[in-house]
C-alpha positions in Angstrom: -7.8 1.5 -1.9 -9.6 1.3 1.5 -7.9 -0.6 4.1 -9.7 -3.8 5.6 -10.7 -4.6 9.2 -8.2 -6.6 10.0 -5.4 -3.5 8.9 -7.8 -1.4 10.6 -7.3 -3.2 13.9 -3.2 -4.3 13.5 -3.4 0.3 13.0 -5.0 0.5 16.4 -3.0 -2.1 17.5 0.5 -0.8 16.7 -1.0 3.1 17.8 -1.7 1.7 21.2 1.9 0.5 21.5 3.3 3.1 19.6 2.0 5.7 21.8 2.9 4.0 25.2 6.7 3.7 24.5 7.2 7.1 22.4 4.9 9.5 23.8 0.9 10.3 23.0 2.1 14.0 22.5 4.6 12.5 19.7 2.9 10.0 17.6 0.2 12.1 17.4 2.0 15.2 16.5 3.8 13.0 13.9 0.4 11.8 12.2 -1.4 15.5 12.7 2.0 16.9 10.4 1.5 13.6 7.9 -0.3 14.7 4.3 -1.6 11.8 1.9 1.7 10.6 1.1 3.4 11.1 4.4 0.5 8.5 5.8 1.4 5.7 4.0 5.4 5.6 6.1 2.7 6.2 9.4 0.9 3.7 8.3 3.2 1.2 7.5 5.3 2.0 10.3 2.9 1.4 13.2 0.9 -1.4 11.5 3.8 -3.3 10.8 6.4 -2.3 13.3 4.1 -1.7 16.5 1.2 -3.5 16.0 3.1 -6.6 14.6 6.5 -6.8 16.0 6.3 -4.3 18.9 2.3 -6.3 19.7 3.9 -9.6 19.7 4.1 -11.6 22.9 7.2 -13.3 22.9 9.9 -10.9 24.1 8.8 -7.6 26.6 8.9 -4.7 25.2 11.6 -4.0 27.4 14.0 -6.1 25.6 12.6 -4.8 22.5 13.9 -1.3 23.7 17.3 -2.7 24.3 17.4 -4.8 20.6 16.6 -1.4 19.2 19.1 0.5 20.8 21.7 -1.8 19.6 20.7 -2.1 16.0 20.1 1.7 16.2 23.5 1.5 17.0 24.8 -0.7 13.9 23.0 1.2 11.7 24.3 5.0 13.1 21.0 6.2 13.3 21.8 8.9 15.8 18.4 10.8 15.3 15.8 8.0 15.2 18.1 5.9 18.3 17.7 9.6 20.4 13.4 8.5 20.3 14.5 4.8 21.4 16.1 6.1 24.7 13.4 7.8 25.7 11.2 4.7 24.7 14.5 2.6 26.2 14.0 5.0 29.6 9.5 4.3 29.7 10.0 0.8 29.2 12.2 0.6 32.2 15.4 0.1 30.9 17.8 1.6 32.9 20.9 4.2 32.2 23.3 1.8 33.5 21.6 -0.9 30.8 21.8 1.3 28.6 25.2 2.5 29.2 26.6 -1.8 29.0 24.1 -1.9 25.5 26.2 1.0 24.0 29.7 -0.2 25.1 28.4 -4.0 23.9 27.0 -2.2 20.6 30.3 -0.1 20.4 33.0 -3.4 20.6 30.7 -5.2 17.4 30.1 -2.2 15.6 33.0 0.3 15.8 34.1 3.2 17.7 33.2 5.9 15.3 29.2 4.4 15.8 29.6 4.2 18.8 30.4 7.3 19.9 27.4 9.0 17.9 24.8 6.5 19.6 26.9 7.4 23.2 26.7 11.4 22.2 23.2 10.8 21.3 21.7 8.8 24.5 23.6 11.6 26.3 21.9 14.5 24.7 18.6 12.4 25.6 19.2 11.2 28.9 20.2 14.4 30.1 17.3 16.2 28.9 15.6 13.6 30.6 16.6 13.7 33.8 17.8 10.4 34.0 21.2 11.9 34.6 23.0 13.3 37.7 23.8 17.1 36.7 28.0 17.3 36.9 29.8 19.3 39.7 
């Protein structure tokens, strides 16, 4: 089926986004590595969630960092929350915001969740820098 103008253009869209708060070097790895059926999650994924919700004017994309990081949370998706810091960390959130978003998370969605998204944003925020190397 070929895809029309206007799915076209949400694509470019979300890619723009996408690629601003992950990381040129990643998206594009990730769609370089994506066969036929791959390409349909890429698709999908930065039509939909960048170019619609992510392109959408009413919160900043700042606060959208911080909502992820919290349903990332909920959800104990360790791996895909690790991208969101870094994303968190681009779009100007700050450790110490993100530090109160994990404690927040932690009290609504349990210790044991908690502690993989604190052990994850650790791993990344180390890595990143962002945190002060321990004497």
């Amino acid at each position: 089926m070929a895809e029309s103008t206007a799915e076209s253009a949400q694509f470019e869209k979300g890619l723009n986004v996408r690629r601003k708060v992950l990381g040129t070097e990643y998206v594009d790895g990730g769609l370089a590595k994506a066969d036929d059926f791959m390409m349909a999650f890429q698709r999908i994924t930065t039509e939909w969630c960048w170019g619609y919700a992510w392109g959408r004017e009413g919160l900043s994309h700042k606060t959208r960092s911080m909502l992820n990081l919290a349903m990332l949370t909920a959800l104990n998706r360790s791996p895909e929350l690790k991208l969101h810091v870094k994303g968190a960390l681009a779009n100007g959130v700050t450790v110490e915001e993100i530090k109160e978003i994990l404690i927040h998370a932690t009290v609504y969605c349990g210790i044991p969740a908690g502690l993989d998204a604190f052990k994850a944003a650790h791993e990344v925020l180390k890595a990143e820098g962002a945190l002060p190397e321990k004497k």
